[in-house]
Phi, psi and omega in degrees: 000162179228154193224151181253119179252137179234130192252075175260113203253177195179104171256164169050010193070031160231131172266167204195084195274115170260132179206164214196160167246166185199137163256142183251159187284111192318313194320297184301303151340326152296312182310303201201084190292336178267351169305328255226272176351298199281344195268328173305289182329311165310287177294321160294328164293330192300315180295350168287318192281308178331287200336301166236066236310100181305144192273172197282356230209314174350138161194170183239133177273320188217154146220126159217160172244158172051057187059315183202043190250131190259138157224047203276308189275334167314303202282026183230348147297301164003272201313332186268009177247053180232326185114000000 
């Protein structure tokens, strides 16, 4: 299954916006769709930041899937339990 994620960020003093389809595990997704949502989203932005080798300002603003569900404060739980 896929899922759609929209990223709006801000590097460089520029806000910015990514967005992508990504696929997930159904299982998981049934279990807790916006943990699963939010934890897909988490790894792309890390891969976002390599990517455009994010500034000391890096941040994240928004995150939502499937149009309009924000899962922005998850995904910055993500972050603090990865470390």
């Amino acid at each position: 299954m896929y899922i759609n994620i929209k990223v709006y960020l801000h590097a460089k003093e520029t806000n910015f916006l990514q967005s992508g389809s990504f696929p997930i595990l159904n299982s998981d997704f049934k279990k807790d769709p916006d943990w699963t949502a939010a934890t897909a989203a988490y790894e792309w932005i890390q891969q976002i930041k390599i990517k455009f080798a994010a500034s000391e300002d890096f941040r994240i603003d928004q995150v939502i899937y499937n149009k309009d569900i924000d899962i922005t404060e998850l995904v910055k739980k993500v972050k603090s339990k990865k470390g």
